[in-house]
C-alpha positions as CSV (number, residue, x, y, z in Angstrom):
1,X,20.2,8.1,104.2
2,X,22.2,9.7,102.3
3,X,21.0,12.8,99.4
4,X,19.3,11.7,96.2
5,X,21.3,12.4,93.6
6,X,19.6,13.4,90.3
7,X,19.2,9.9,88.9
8,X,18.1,8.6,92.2
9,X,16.0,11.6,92.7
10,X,14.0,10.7,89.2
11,X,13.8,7.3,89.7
12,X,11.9,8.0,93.0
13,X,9.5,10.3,91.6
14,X,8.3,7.8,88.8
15,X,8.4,5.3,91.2
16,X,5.6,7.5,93.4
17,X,4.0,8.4,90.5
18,X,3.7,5.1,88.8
19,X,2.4,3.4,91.7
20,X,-0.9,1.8,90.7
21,X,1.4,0.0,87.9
22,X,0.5,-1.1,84.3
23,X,0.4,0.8,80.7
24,X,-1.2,4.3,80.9
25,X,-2.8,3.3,77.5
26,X,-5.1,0.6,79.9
27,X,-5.9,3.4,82.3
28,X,-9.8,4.5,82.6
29,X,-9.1,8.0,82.7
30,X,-6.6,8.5,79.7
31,X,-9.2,7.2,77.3
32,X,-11.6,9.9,76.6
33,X,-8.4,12.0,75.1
34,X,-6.6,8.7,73.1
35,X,-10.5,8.6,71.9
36,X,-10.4,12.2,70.6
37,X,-7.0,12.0,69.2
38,X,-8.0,9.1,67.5
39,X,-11.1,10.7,66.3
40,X,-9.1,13.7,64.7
41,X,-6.0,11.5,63.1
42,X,-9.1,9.6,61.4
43,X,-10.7,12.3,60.1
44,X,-7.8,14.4,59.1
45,X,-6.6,11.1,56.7
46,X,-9.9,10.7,56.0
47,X,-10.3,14.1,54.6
48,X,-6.4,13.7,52.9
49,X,-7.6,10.4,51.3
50,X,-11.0,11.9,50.1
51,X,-9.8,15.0,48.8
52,X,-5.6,14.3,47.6
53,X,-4.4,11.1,47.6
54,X,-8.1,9.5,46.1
55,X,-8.7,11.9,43.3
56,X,-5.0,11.4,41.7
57,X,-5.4,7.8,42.2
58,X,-9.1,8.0,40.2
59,X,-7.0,10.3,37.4
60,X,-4.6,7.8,37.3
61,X,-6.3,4.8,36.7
62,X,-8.5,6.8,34.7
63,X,-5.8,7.8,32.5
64,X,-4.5,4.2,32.5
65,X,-8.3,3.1,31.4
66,X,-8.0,5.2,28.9
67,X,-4.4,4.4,27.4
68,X,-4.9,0.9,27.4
69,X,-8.6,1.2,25.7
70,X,-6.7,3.6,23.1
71,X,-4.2,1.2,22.4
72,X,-6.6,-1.6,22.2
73,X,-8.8,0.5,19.4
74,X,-5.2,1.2,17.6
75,X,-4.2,-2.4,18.0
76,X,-7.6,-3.4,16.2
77,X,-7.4,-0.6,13.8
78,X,-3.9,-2.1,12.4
79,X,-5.2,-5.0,12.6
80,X,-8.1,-4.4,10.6
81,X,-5.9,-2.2,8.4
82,X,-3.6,-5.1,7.9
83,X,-6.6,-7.9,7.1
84,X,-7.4,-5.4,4.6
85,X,-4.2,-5.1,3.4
86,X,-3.7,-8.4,2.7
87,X,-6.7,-9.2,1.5
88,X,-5.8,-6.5,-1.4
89,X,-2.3,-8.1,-2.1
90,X,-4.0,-11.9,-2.3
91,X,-6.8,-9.6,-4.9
92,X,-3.6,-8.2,-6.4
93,X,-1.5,-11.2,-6.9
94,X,-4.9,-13.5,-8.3
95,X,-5.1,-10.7,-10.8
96,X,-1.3,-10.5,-12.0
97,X,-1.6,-14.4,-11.5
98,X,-4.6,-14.5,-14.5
99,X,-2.9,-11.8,-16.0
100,X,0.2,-14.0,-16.6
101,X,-1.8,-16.9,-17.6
102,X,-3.6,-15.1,-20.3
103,X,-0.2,-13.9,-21.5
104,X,1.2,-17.5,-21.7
105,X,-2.1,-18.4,-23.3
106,X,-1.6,-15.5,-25.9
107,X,1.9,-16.0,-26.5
108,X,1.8,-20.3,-26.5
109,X,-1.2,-19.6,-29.2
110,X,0.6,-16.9,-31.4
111,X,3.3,-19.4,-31.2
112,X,1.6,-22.3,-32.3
113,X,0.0,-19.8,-34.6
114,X,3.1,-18.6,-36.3
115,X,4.3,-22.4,-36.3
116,X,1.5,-23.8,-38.3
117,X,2.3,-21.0,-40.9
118,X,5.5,-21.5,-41.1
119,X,4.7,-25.7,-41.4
120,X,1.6,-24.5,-44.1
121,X,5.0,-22.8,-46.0
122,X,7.0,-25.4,-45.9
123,X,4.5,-28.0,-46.9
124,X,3.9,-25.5,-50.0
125,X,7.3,-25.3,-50.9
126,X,7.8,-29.0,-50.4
127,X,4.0,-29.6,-52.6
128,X,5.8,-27.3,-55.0
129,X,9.5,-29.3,-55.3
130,X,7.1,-32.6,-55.7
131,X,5.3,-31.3,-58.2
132,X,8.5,-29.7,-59.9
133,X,10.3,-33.2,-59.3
134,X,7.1,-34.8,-60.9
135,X,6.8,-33.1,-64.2
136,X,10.7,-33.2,-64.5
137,X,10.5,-37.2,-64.1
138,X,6.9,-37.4,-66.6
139,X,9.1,-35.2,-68.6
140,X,12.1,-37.8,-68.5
141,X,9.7,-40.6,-68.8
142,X,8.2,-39.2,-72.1
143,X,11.6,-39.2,-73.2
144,X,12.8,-42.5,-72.5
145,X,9.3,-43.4,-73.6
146,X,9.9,-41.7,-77.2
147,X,13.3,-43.4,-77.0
148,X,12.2,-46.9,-75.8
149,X,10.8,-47.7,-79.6
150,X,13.6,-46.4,-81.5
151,X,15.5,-48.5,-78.8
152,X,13.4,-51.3,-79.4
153,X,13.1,-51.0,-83.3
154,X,17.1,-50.9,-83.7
155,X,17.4,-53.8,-81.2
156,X,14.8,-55.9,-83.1
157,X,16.8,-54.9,-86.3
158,X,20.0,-56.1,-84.5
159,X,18.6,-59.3,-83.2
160,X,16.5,-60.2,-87.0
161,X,19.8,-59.7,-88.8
162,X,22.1,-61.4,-86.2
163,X,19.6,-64.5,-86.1
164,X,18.8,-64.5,-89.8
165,X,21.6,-62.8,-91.3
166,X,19.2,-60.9,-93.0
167,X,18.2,-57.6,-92.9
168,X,14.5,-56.8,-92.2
169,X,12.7,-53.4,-93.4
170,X,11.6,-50.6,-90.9
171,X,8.0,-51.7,-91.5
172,X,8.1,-55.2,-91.0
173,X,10.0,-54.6,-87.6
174,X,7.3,-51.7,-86.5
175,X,4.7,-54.3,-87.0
176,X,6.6,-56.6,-85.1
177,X,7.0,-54.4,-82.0
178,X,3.1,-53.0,-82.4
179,X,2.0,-56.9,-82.0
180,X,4.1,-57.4,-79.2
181,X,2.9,-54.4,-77.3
């Protein structure tokens, strides 16, 4: 046989070594020291999880907690704020709404106010041309009435003398028109 080379040489050694075959991680007398290591990685991220990583993760979702309960009590606060608001502009607008109807009342009834004194005018000036109009026609009337027997007495004179020929005295025909009224 010729001389191992360093390959060769290796490959024999692990071979001698490595005789009872398997995983080392199986063997009997390699777990008292996996069992310690593993003992200290658990309690060294234990102790990392208890005393870093936990803490800033509390903090954190403490500070979360307390943002979101802050916004929440903002939220409501606006909202209230805004309920109240609104319940002021709906107080607001039923006052400018009575407001306006008591104007239009006001104004419709100094309206109707100012038209019933201007129609009260009217109808005196209008009593006052009927009344004018009146004594001008009694006034007329009278007149004609005054007029209507010295109408009446010359046409009675006309008529007598046409019919008789004859003239008849202003007494006779007076008497005449006083029996016929």
């Amino acid at each position: 046989m010729a001389a191992p080379t360093d390959i060769e040489g290796a490959h024999a050694t692990t071979e001698a070594e490595g005789h009872g075959g398997g995983l080392p991680q199986f063997e009997t007398e390699h777990w008292v020291g996996q069992a310690g290591y593993l003992l200290f990685l658990f309690l060294i991220l234990y102790l990392l999880i208890a005393k870093v990583f936990a803490p800033r993760m509390r903090r954190v979702f403490d500070e979360r907690t307390e943002t979101v309960a802050t916004a929440i009590a903002t939220a409501r606060s606006v909202q209230d704020q805004a309920a109240a608001q609104a319940e002021a502009a709906k107080a607001e607008l039923a006052q400018a709404r009575a407001s306006a109807r008591a104007t239009a009342e006001a104004a419709k009834a100094r309206v109707t106010e100012e038209a019933k004194a201007r129609q009260a005018a009217e109808e005196a000036e209008v009593n006052a041309r009927i009344a004018e109009a009146e004594a001008v026609i009694a006034q007329s009337r009278n007149a004609a009435m005054a007029n209507v027997a010295t109408v009446a007495s010359d046409a009675a004179h006309a008529m007598i003398e046409r019919l008789t020929g004859a003239k008849a005295s202003a007494a006779e025909v007076n008497a005449a028109l006083k029996g016929a009224a």
